[in-house]
C-alpha positions in Angstrom: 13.9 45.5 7.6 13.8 43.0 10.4 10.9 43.2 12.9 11.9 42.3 16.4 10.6 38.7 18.1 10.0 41.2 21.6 7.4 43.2 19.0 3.7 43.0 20.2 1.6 40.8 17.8 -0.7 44.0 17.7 1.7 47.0 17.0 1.2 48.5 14.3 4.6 49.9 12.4 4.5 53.3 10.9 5.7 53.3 7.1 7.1 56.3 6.8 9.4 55.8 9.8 10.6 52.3 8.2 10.9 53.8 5.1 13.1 56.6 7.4 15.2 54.1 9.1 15.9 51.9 5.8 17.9 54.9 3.8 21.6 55.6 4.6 23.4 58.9 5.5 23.6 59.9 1.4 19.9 59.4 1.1 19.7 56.2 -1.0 17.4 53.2 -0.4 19.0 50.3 1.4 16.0 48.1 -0.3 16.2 47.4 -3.8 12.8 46.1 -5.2 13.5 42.3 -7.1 13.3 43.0 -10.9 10.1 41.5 -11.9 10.5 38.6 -15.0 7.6 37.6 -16.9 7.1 34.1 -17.1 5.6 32.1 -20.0 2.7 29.8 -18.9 2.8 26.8 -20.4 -0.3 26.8 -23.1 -3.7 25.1 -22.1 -4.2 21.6 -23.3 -6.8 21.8 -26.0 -10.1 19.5 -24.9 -11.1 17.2 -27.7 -14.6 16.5 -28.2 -15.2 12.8 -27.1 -14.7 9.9 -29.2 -18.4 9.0 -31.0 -19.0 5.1 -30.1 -18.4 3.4 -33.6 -14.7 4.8 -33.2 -14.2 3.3 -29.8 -10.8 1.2 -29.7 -10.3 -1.0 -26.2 -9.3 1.8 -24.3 -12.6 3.6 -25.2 -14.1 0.2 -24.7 -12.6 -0.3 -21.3 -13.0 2.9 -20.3 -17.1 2.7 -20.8 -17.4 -0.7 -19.7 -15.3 -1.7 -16.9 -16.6 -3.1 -13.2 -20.3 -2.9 -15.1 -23.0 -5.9 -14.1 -24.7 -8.0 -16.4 -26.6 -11.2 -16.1 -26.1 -14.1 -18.2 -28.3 -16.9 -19.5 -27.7 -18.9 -16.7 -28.6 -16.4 -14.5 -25.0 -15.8 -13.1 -23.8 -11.9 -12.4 -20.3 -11.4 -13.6 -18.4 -8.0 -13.8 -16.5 -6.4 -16.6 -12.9 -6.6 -16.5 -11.5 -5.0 -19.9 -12.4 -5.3 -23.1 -9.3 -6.5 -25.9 -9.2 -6.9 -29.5 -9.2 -10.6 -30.1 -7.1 -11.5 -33.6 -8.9 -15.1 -33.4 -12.6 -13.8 -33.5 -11.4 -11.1 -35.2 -13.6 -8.8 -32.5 -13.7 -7.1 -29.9 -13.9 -9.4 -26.7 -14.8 -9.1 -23.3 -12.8 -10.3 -20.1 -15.0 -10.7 -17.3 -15.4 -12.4 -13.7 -18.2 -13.7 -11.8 -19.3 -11.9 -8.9 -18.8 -14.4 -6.3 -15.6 -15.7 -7.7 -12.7 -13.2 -9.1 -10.2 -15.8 -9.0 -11.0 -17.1 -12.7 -11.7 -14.6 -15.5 -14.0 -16.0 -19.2 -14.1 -14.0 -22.3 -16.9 -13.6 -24.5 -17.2 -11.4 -27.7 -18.4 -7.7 -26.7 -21.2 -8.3 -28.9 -22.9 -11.0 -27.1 -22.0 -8.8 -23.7 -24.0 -6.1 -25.1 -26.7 -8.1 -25.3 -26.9 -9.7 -22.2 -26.8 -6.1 -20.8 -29.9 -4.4 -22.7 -31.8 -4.6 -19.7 -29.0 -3.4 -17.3 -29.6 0.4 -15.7 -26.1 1.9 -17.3 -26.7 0.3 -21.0 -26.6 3.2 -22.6 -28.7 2.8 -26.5 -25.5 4.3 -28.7 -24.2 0.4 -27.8 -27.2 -1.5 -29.8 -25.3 -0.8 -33.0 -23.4 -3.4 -32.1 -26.1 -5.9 -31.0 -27.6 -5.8 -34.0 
């Protein structure tokens, strides 16, 4: 049943005289309710437990490590870019940029990173396996 664009925002509609006014002459309903269908949800991803740090791949690496500070011996502040597997030092390495300059990008072994961070606020002591 339509309702009229001259209808006051306010009136109320009686039911049972739209229920009256939406049957023909031979008593029937002019409104056939939609036929419901159930739908299937899809199923709910199952959360894994987090990866324990001596499992950590680059990703994992990455993930943990990237656009965190450190200091090196020189005193310089770079920031992490990524971390790779490197098939010449057979390690894990580090990408990373100064500070000042992101226009050229060094690499150094994660475990020599790790140990330049130690004293940094994020180093978090699940790493120091790997300083050692």
């Amino acid at each position: 049943m339509k309702v009229g664009t001259d209808t006051p925002v306010g009136h109320v509609i009686d039911l049972t005289r739209a229920s009256y006014l939406s049957k023909s002459r031979g008593g029937e309903d002019l409104y056939y309710e939609p036929e419901v269908r159930q739908v299937r949800l899809a199923p709910v991803p199952v959360q894994r437990p987090p990866v324990p740090v001596s499992q950590y791949r680059s990703k994992e690496w990455t993930d943990a490590l990237k656009n965190k500070l450190f200091t090196d011996y020189d005193g310089v502040r770079s920031r992490i870019i990524k971390v790779v597997y490197s098939r010449v030092y057979r390690s894990y390495t580090v990408d990373y940029g100064h500070v000042e300059s992101a226009v050229q990008t060094y690499q150094e072994e994660l475990k020599l990173v790790l140990e330049l961070s130690q004293n940094e606020d994020w180093f978090v002591p699940a790493y120091r396996e790997y300083t050692s």
